[in-house]
N, C-alpha and C positions, 0 to 999 in steps of 0.2 A: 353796034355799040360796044365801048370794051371800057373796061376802070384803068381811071387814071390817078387815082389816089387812093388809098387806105389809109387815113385817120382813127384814132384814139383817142379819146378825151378823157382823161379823170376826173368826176365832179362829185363834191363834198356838200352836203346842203348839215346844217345844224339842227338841230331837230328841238324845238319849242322847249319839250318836257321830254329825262330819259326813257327809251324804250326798252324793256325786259324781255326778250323773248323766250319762251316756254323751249325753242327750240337749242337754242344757247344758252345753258342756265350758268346762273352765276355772271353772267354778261351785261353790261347797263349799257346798251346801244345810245352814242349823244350825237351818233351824226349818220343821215341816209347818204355811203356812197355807191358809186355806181360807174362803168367804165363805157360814154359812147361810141359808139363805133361809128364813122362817116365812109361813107363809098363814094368816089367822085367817078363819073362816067365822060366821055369824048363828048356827050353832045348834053352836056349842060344839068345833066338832071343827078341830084343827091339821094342816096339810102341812108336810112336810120338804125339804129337798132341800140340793145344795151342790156347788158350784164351784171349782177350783181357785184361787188367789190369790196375787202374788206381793208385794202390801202392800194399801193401805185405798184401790184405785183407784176399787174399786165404792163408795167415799162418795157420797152423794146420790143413790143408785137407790133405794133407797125413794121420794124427791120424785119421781123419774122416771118409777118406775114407778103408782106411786097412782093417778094423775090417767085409767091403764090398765085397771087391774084392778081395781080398787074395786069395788062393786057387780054384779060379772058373777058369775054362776054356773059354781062351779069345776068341774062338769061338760061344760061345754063345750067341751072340748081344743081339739078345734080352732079353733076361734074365736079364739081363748089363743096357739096356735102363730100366726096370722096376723100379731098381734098383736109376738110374737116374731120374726119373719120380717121384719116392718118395719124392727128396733131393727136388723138386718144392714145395711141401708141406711144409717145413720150408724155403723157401725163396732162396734155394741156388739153381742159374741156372748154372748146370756143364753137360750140354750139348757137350763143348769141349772133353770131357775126350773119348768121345765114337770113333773120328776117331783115336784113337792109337789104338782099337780093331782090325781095317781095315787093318791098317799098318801092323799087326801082321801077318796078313790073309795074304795078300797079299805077303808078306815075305816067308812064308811057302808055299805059291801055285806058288811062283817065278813069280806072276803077277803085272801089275797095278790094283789098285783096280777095275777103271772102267773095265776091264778085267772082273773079277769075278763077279761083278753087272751085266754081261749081252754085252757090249759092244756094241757101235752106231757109234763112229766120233773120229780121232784123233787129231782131231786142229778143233779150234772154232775163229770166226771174233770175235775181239776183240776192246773194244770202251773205251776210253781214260774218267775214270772217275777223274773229279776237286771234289775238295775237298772245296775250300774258295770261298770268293764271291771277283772280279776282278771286275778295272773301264774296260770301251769298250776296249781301247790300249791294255792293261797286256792279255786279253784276248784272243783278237786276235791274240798275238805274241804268245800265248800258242798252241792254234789252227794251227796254221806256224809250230807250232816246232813240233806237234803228227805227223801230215802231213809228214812230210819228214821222222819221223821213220817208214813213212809205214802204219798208223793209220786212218779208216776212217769215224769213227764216236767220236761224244764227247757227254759228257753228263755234261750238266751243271747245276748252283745250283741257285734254286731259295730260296731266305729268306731275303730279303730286307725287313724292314717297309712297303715300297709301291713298290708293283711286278710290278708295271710300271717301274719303276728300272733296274729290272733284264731282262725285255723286251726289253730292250733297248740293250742290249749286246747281248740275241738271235736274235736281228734282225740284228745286226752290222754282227754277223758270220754268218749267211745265207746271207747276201749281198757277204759278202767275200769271202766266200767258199760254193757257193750254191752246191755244191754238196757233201759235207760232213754231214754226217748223222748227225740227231741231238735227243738228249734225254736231259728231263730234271727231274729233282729229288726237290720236294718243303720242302724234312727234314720235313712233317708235320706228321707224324708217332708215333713218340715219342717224351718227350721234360724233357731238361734237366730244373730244376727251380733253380732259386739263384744264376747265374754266369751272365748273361746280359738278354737285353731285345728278345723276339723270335715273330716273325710274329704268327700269329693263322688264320687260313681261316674257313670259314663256306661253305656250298655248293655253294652258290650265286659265292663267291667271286672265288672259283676254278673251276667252271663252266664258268666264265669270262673267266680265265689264260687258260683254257683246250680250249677255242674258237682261243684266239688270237695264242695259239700254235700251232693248226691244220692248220690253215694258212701259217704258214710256214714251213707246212710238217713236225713235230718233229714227233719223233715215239712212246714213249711215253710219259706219267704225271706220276712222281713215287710218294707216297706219300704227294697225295696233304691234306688228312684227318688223324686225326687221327688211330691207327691202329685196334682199334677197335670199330669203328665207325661204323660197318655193313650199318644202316639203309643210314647213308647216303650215303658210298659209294656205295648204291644200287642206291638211288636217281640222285647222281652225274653220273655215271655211262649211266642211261637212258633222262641226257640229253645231253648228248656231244658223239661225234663220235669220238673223240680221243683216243684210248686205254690206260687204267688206270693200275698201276701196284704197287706191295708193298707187304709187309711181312718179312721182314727184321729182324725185330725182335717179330714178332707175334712168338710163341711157340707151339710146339706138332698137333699133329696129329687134334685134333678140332677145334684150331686156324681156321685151313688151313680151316676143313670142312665146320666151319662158311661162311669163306670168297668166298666158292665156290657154297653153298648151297644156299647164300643170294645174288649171284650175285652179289659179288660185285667188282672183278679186271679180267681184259684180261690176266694178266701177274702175276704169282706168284715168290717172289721170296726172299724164304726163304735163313740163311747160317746155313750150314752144322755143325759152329760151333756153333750157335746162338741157330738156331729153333729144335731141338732136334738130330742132328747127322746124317751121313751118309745116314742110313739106312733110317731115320724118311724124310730125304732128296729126298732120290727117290721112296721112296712111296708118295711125295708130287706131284712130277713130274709125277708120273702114273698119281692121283686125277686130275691131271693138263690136262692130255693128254686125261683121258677120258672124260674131257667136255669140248674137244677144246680150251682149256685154252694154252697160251708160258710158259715159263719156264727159269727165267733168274735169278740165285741165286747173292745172294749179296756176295761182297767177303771183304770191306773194314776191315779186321782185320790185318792180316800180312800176310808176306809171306808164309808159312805153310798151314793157313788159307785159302790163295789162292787157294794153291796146293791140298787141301782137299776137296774144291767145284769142283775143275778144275776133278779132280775124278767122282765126280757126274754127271757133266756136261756131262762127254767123253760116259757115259753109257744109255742118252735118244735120243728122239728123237725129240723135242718140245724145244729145246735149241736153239739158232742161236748165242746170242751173249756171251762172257764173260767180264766181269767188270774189268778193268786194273786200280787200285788207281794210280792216277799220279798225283802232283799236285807240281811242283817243286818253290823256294831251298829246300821248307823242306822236304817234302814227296817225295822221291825218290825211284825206285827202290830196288838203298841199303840201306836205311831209312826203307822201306818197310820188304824187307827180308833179313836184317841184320843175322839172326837165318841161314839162309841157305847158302850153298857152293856156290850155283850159284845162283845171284837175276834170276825171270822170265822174258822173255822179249818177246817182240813181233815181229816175222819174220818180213821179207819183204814186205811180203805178206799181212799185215794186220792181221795175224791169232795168235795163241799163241798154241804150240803143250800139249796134255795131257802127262804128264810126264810119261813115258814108265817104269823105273826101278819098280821093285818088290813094293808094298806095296804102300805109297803116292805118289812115285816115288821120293820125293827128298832126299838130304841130307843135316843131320844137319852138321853146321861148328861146329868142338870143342872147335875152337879159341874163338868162338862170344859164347860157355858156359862161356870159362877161363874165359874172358873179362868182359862181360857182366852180369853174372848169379851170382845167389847164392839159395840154397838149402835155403827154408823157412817152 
Protein backbone atom coordinates (compact mmCIF):
# COMPACT_ATOMS: atom_id res chain seq x y z
CA UNK A 1 0.00 0.00 0.00
CA UNK A 2 1.65 3.50 -0.57
CA UNK A 3 -0.21 7.31 -0.50
CA UNK A 4 -1.39 8.71 -3.22
CA UNK A 5 -2.61 11.94 -1.90
CA UNK A 6 -2.18 14.34 0.88
CA UNK A 7 -5.07 16.54 1.33
CA UNK A 8 -5.73 19.62 3.57
CA UNK A 9 -8.86 21.07 4.25
CA UNK A 10 -9.56 24.25 6.09
CA UNK A 11 -12.99 24.21 7.96
CA UNK A 12 -14.73 27.14 9.82
CA UNK A 13 -17.81 25.97 11.73
CA UNK A 14 -19.59 29.52 13.50
CA UNK A 15 -20.08 29.00 16.81
CA UNK A 16 -23.89 29.53 18.34
CA UNK A 17 -22.78 31.94 21.26
CA UNK A 18 -18.82 33.49 21.66
CA UNK A 19 -16.54 31.40 23.43
CA UNK A 20 -14.01 32.90 26.04
CA UNK A 21 -11.25 30.83 26.78
CA UNK A 22 -9.34 31.04 30.06
CA UNK A 23 -6.51 30.03 27.92
CA UNK A 24 -6.53 32.99 25.49
CA UNK A 25 -7.71 35.77 27.66
CA UNK A 26 -9.07 38.74 26.28
CA UNK A 27 -10.12 36.42 23.09
CA UNK A 28 -13.90 36.01 22.21
CA UNK A 29 -13.54 32.85 20.14
CA UNK A 30 -16.88 33.15 17.30
CA UNK A 31 -15.75 30.33 15.20
CA UNK A 32 -14.48 26.47 15.89
CA UNK A 33 -11.60 26.19 13.10
CA UNK A 34 -9.66 23.31 12.46
CA UNK A 35 -7.25 21.99 9.44
CA UNK A 36 -8.32 18.26 8.03
CA UNK A 37 -5.90 16.22 6.88
CA UNK A 38 -6.98 13.35 4.03
CA UNK A 39 -4.34 10.50 3.12
CA UNK A 40 -5.31 8.84 -0.07
CA UNK A 41 -3.79 5.33 -0.31
CA UNK A 42 -3.35 2.86 -4.03
CA UNK A 43 -5.93 0.66 -2.99
CA UNK A 44 -8.97 2.78 -2.12
CA UNK A 45 -8.92 3.25 1.60
CA UNK A 46 -8.70 7.19 3.27
CA UNK A 47 -7.10 8.39 6.70
CA UNK A 48 -8.42 11.12 8.92
CA UNK A 49 -7.03 13.21 11.17
CA UNK A 50 -7.14 17.13 12.37
CA UNK A 51 -5.50 19.87 13.90
CA UNK A 52 -6.28 22.88 15.58
CA UNK A 53 -6.23 26.23 13.46
CA UNK A 54 -6.52 29.68 14.08
CA UNK A 55 -6.90 30.80 10.13
CA UNK A 56 -5.57 29.30 6.53
CA UNK A 57 -1.61 29.27 7.97
CA UNK A 58 -1.33 25.57 7.12
CA UNK A 59 -1.82 26.90 3.18
CA UNK A 60 0.69 25.21 1.03
CA UNK A 61 1.37 21.94 3.18
CA UNK A 62 0.04 19.88 0.93
CA UNK A 63 3.23 21.18 -1.51
CA UNK A 64 5.12 20.81 1.51
CA UNK A 65 4.23 17.86 2.53
CA UNK A 66 3.90 15.62 -1.04
CA UNK A 67 7.29 15.85 -2.21
CA UNK A 68 7.36 13.71 1.94
CA UNK A 69 4.83 11.32 1.89
CA UNK A 70 3.92 10.50 -1.40
CA UNK A 71 4.66 6.99 -2.31
CA UNK A 72 5.73 5.69 1.36
CA UNK A 73 3.72 3.05 2.84
CA UNK A 74 1.31 4.44 5.43
CA UNK A 75 2.14 1.58 7.67
CA UNK A 76 5.20 2.63 8.54
CA UNK A 77 4.65 4.98 11.47
CA UNK A 78 7.48 5.35 12.30
CA UNK A 79 9.33 6.32 9.48
CA UNK A 80 6.33 8.95 8.97
CA UNK A 81 7.09 10.39 12.75
CA UNK A 82 10.92 10.80 11.72
CA UNK A 83 9.69 12.50 9.02
CA UNK A 84 7.52 14.62 11.25
CA UNK A 85 10.21 15.18 13.89
CA UNK A 86 12.20 17.03 11.14
CA UNK A 87 9.33 19.61 10.19
CA UNK A 88 10.03 20.62 14.37
CA UNK A 89 13.28 21.79 13.29
CA UNK A 90 11.91 24.64 10.94
CA UNK A 91 9.14 25.53 13.28
CA UNK A 92 6.19 23.50 11.83
CA UNK A 93 4.35 21.34 14.65
CA UNK A 94 2.23 18.64 12.30
CA UNK A 95 2.09 16.20 14.71
CA UNK A 96 -1.72 15.86 13.80
CA UNK A 97 -1.03 14.39 10.41
CA UNK A 98 0.35 11.18 12.09
CA UNK A 99 -3.30 9.79 13.38
CA UNK A 100 -4.56 9.50 9.68
CA UNK A 101 -1.62 6.81 9.46
CA UNK A 102 -3.77 4.81 12.30
CA UNK A 103 -6.94 5.37 10.71
CA UNK A 104 -5.55 3.79 7.72
CA UNK A 105 -4.34 0.85 9.78
CA UNK A 106 -7.09 0.29 11.44
CA UNK A 107 -9.24 0.36 8.33
CA UNK A 108 -7.33 -2.44 6.64
CA UNK A 109 -7.01 -4.68 9.88
CA UNK A 110 -11.22 -3.86 10.30
CA UNK A 111 -10.13 -2.76 13.86
CA UNK A 112 -10.33 0.20 16.31
CA UNK A 113 -7.07 1.45 16.61
CA UNK A 114 -6.94 0.87 20.36
CA UNK A 115 -7.54 -2.80 19.00
CA UNK A 116 -4.24 -2.88 17.31
CA UNK A 117 -2.31 -0.93 19.97
CA UNK A 118 -2.79 -3.76 22.34
CA UNK A 119 -6.32 -3.26 23.95
CA UNK A 120 -7.14 -2.57 27.81
CA UNK A 121 -10.96 -0.85 28.36
CA UNK A 122 -13.90 -0.02 26.25
CA UNK A 123 -15.52 2.96 28.03
CA UNK A 124 -13.65 5.42 30.30
CA UNK A 125 -15.44 7.87 33.31
CA UNK A 126 -15.57 10.65 31.93
CA UNK A 127 -15.23 14.43 33.58
CA UNK A 128 -16.92 17.49 32.24
CA UNK A 129 -14.14 19.87 31.22
CA UNK A 130 -15.10 24.08 31.45
CA UNK A 131 -13.43 26.01 29.34
CA UNK A 132 -14.11 29.91 30.69
CA UNK A 133 -14.06 31.33 34.06
CA UNK A 134 -17.80 31.68 35.64
CA UNK A 135 -19.29 33.89 38.70
CA UNK A 136 -20.28 31.04 41.77
CA UNK A 137 -24.25 30.92 40.24
CA UNK A 138 -23.26 30.19 36.22
CA UNK A 139 -21.16 27.74 37.75
CA UNK A 140 -23.09 25.95 39.65
CA UNK A 141 -26.10 25.70 37.38
CA UNK A 142 -23.34 24.24 34.91
CA UNK A 143 -22.36 21.54 37.60
CA UNK A 144 -26.69 20.87 37.76
CA UNK A 145 -26.60 20.43 34.28
CA UNK A 146 -23.31 17.66 33.89
CA UNK A 147 -25.08 16.04 36.80
CA UNK A 148 -28.16 15.03 35.32
CA UNK A 149 -26.26 13.97 31.84
CA UNK A 150 -24.92 11.38 34.05
CA UNK A 151 -21.52 13.21 34.60
CA UNK A 152 -19.48 12.98 37.86
CA UNK A 153 -16.66 14.93 37.94
CA UNK A 154 -15.83 18.48 36.57
CA UNK A 155 -12.82 20.06 36.15
CA UNK A 156 -12.63 23.65 36.62
CA UNK A 157 -10.49 26.67 35.57
CA UNK A 158 -8.39 28.54 37.39
CA UNK A 159 -6.78 32.03 35.96
CA UNK A 160 -8.26 34.88 37.72
CA UNK A 161 -5.75 37.88 38.70
CA UNK A 162 -6.27 36.66 42.23
CA UNK A 163 -6.95 32.63 42.51
CA UNK A 164 -8.82 33.55 45.68
CA UNK A 165 -11.24 34.21 43.11
CA UNK A 166 -11.58 31.16 41.48
CA UNK A 167 -11.51 29.57 45.15
CA UNK A 168 -14.33 30.72 45.74
CA UNK A 169 -16.41 28.80 43.08
CA UNK A 170 -14.38 25.48 43.93
CA UNK A 171 -15.72 25.84 47.30
CA UNK A 172 -19.26 27.05 46.38
CA UNK A 173 -19.40 23.27 44.13
CA UNK A 174 -17.89 21.08 46.84
CA UNK A 175 -20.57 22.69 49.31
CA UNK A 176 -23.00 21.87 46.58
CA UNK A 177 -22.21 18.72 45.20
CA UNK A 178 -19.84 17.22 47.77
CA UNK A 179 -19.69 14.36 46.12
CA UNK A 180 -18.92 15.23 42.64
CA UNK A 181 -15.27 14.85 41.73
CA UNK A 182 -13.41 17.76 41.43
CA UNK A 183 -10.16 18.67 39.15
CA UNK A 184 -8.82 21.81 38.36
CA UNK A 185 -6.50 23.15 35.40
CA UNK A 186 -4.46 26.73 36.27
CA UNK A 187 -3.84 27.17 31.97
CA UNK A 188 -0.22 28.08 33.45
CA UNK A 189 1.46 25.82 30.89
CA UNK A 190 1.77 28.00 28.05
CA UNK A 191 0.76 31.62 27.42
CA UNK A 192 -0.51 33.23 24.82
CA UNK A 193 1.08 37.30 24.84
CA UNK A 194 -0.68 40.34 23.24
CA UNK A 195 -4.50 39.58 23.56
CA UNK A 196 -5.23 40.38 27.50
CA UNK A 197 -3.71 40.37 30.74
CA UNK A 198 -2.94 36.27 32.17
CA UNK A 199 -2.23 35.43 35.86
CA UNK A 200 1.74 33.99 36.18
CA UNK A 201 2.34 31.82 39.55
CA UNK A 202 5.64 31.07 40.87
CA UNK A 203 6.10 27.90 43.33
CA UNK A 204 5.15 29.87 46.56
CA UNK A 205 1.96 30.95 44.95
CA UNK A 206 0.87 27.20 43.59
CA UNK A 207 1.96 25.67 46.40
CA UNK A 208 -0.65 27.87 48.32
CA UNK A 209 -3.55 27.01 45.55
CA UNK A 210 -2.35 23.10 45.62
CA UNK A 211 -2.83 23.37 49.81
CA UNK A 212 -6.16 25.03 49.83
CA UNK A 213 -7.32 22.31 46.94
CA UNK A 214 -6.30 19.17 48.84
CA UNK A 215 -8.64 20.38 51.37
CA UNK A 216 -11.35 20.02 49.45
CA UNK A 217 -10.47 16.79 48.08
CA UNK A 218 -9.70 17.96 44.21
CA UNK A 219 -7.92 15.28 42.32
CA UNK A 220 -5.77 17.09 40.62
CA UNK A 221 -3.60 20.75 39.94
CA UNK A 222 -3.06 20.62 36.10
CA UNK A 223 -0.73 23.10 35.02
CA UNK A 224 -0.07 25.22 37.70
CA UNK A 225 3.94 26.03 36.06
CA UNK A 226 4.95 26.67 33.30
CA UNK A 227 5.56 23.55 30.86
CA UNK A 228 8.94 23.54 30.99
CA UNK A 229 9.66 24.58 34.15
CA UNK A 230 11.35 21.10 35.38
CA UNK A 231 13.21 22.53 38.29
CA UNK A 232 10.38 23.78 39.70
CA UNK A 233 7.75 21.58 39.06
CA UNK A 234 10.23 19.19 41.01
CA UNK A 235 10.25 21.71 43.85
CA UNK A 236 6.47 22.24 43.76
CA UNK A 237 5.94 18.75 43.51
CA UNK A 238 7.86 17.93 46.96
CA UNK A 239 5.97 20.25 48.68
CA UNK A 240 2.39 19.48 48.40
CA UNK A 241 0.57 16.13 48.48
CA UNK A 242 -1.77 16.98 45.94
CA UNK A 243 -1.09 15.21 42.56
CA UNK A 244 0.28 17.45 39.90
CA UNK A 245 -0.38 16.91 36.22
CA UNK A 246 0.29 18.55 32.62
CA UNK A 247 1.90 18.06 29.30
CA UNK A 248 -0.62 19.16 27.04
CA UNK A 249 1.45 20.73 24.90
CA UNK A 250 5.01 19.62 25.93
CA UNK A 251 6.21 17.66 22.56
CA UNK A 252 8.05 14.43 21.57
CA UNK A 253 9.47 11.79 23.28
CA UNK A 254 12.13 13.85 25.81
CA UNK A 255 9.61 16.38 26.73
CA UNK A 256 7.92 13.57 28.31
CA UNK A 257 11.48 11.99 29.59
CA UNK A 258 12.34 15.39 31.21
CA UNK A 259 9.21 15.57 33.09
CA UNK A 260 9.41 12.09 34.32
CA UNK A 261 13.20 11.95 34.91
CA UNK A 262 12.92 15.16 36.98
CA UNK A 263 10.08 14.35 38.91
CA UNK A 264 8.13 16.41 38.04
CA UNK A 265 3.95 15.39 37.46
CA UNK A 266 1.83 12.38 38.98
CA UNK A 267 -0.29 12.64 35.89
CA UNK A 268 1.00 12.89 32.21
CA UNK A 269 -0.97 14.01 29.82
CA UNK A 270 -0.06 14.61 26.52
CA UNK A 271 -2.70 14.97 23.11
CA UNK A 272 -2.26 12.66 20.63
CA UNK A 273 -2.58 15.51 18.30
CA UNK A 274 -0.47 17.91 20.00
CA UNK A 275 2.58 16.05 21.54
CA UNK A 276 3.70 13.89 18.66
CA UNK A 277 0.97 11.41 17.60
CA UNK A 278 -0.62 8.22 18.45
CA UNK A 279 2.16 6.05 18.58
CA UNK A 280 4.56 8.97 20.43
CA UNK A 281 1.15 8.78 22.68
CA UNK A 282 1.35 5.37 23.95
CA UNK A 283 4.80 5.04 24.33
CA UNK A 284 4.24 8.16 26.76
CA UNK A 285 1.61 6.02 28.67
CA UNK A 286 4.22 2.96 28.92
CA UNK A 287 7.02 5.86 30.41
CA UNK A 288 4.03 6.72 32.51
CA UNK A 289 3.09 3.21 33.76
CA UNK A 290 6.46 2.28 34.26
CA UNK A 291 7.03 4.75 37.04
CA UNK A 292 3.75 4.64 38.56
CA UNK A 293 2.90 7.69 36.90
CA UNK A 294 -1.76 8.25 35.56
CA UNK A 295 -2.17 8.82 32.26
CA UNK A 296 -4.99 11.31 31.36
CA UNK A 297 -4.44 12.86 27.81
CA UNK A 298 -5.73 16.12 26.99
CA UNK A 299 -8.36 16.21 24.40
CA UNK A 300 -9.56 20.00 24.06
CA UNK A 301 -9.11 20.17 19.98
CA UNK A 302 -12.14 18.82 18.28
CA UNK A 303 -14.23 16.18 17.86
CA UNK A 304 -11.71 13.95 15.74
CA UNK A 305 -9.29 14.92 18.04
CA UNK A 306 -11.21 13.46 20.78
CA UNK A 307 -11.87 10.31 19.01
CA UNK A 308 -7.97 9.92 18.43
CA UNK A 309 -6.95 10.17 22.10
CA UNK A 310 -10.10 8.17 23.07
CA UNK A 311 -8.03 5.54 20.83
CA UNK A 312 -5.14 5.88 23.08
CA UNK A 313 -6.75 5.90 25.97
CA UNK A 314 -9.03 2.41 25.26
CA UNK A 315 -5.25 0.72 24.74
CA UNK A 316 -3.50 1.45 28.59
CA UNK A 317 -3.89 0.69 31.60
CA UNK A 318 -3.03 3.89 33.92
CA UNK A 319 -5.91 5.86 32.24
CA UNK A 320 -9.12 6.26 34.47
CA UNK A 321 -10.56 9.29 33.29
CA UNK A 322 -11.38 11.06 29.83
CA UNK A 323 -11.69 14.92 29.18
CA UNK A 324 -15.26 15.79 27.90
CA UNK A 325 -14.79 19.85 26.54
CA UNK A 326 -18.06 21.24 27.58
CA UNK A 327 -18.60 24.50 28.31
CA UNK A 328 -22.00 25.69 26.97
CA UNK A 329 -23.79 28.13 24.51
CA UNK A 330 -20.73 28.12 22.70
CA UNK A 331 -18.75 25.14 23.02
CA UNK A 332 -21.16 22.42 22.55
CA UNK A 333 -20.95 19.08 21.79
CA UNK A 334 -21.91 20.07 18.11
CA UNK A 335 -19.63 23.21 18.32
CA UNK A 336 -17.17 20.69 19.33
CA UNK A 337 -17.59 17.82 16.56
CA UNK A 338 -19.22 19.66 14.07
CA UNK A 339 -16.57 17.59 11.46
CA UNK A 340 -18.37 14.40 12.57
CA UNK A 341 -21.68 12.24 11.74
CA UNK A 342 -22.46 11.81 15.40
CA UNK A 343 -21.04 14.56 18.23
CA UNK A 344 -19.49 12.09 21.27
CA UNK A 345 -21.53 11.83 24.24
CA UNK A 346 -21.41 10.60 27.45
CA UNK A 347 -23.73 7.51 28.59
CA UNK A 348 -25.68 7.25 31.61
CA UNK A 349 -23.39 5.82 33.11
CA UNK A 350 -20.88 8.62 33.48
CA UNK A 351 -18.54 6.82 31.00
CA UNK A 352 -18.06 7.59 27.13
CA UNK A 353 -17.47 4.18 25.05
CA UNK A 354 -14.09 4.00 22.70
CA UNK A 355 -15.44 4.11 19.19
CA UNK A 356 -15.46 0.50 18.01
CA UNK A 357 -15.72 1.01 14.02
CA UNK A 358 -12.47 0.21 12.03
CA UNK A 359 -9.65 2.74 12.10
CA UNK A 360 -10.51 6.12 14.64
CA UNK A 361 -13.82 4.68 14.74
CA UNK A 362 -15.63 7.68 13.67
CA UNK A 363 -17.13 9.26 10.73
CA UNK A 364 -16.50 12.25 8.85
CA UNK A 365 -20.02 14.31 7.83
CA UNK A 366 -19.66 15.27 4.08
CA UNK A 367 -22.10 17.76 4.73
CA UNK A 368 -19.88 19.66 7.47
CA UNK A 369 -16.85 19.32 4.22
CA UNK A 370 -19.69 21.01 1.75
CA UNK A 371 -20.43 23.47 4.36
CA UNK A 372 -17.80 24.20 6.15
CA UNK A 373 -14.45 23.44 4.26
CA UNK A 374 -12.28 24.37 1.57
CA UNK A 375 -9.13 22.93 0.09
CA UNK A 376 -6.29 25.39 1.02
Amino acid sequence: MRITAVKVKFLEYPLKSAFYPVWLPGYAQTFHRLNLVILETDEGITGYSAGPAFGTEAAGLEKLLSPFLLGRDPCNVEEIVQILRSATFLGLRLWYIEPALWDILGKVAGLPVYKLLGGYQDRIRAYASTGELREVEQRLEYVEQVQQLGITAVKLRFHSSDWREDLKVARAVRERFPEMELMVDANMGWRVAGLGQAPRWEVATAARVAQELAELGVLWLEEPLDQHDYQGYRLLRQKVTLPLAGGEFNSDLHEFRELVRQECLDILQPDATISGGILMAKKIAVLAEAHHLGFAPHTWTNGLGLAINLQVMGAVPNCQWVEWPYEPPGWTPEARDFLLKEPIQVASDGTIEIPQAPGLGVEIAPEALEEYGRLI
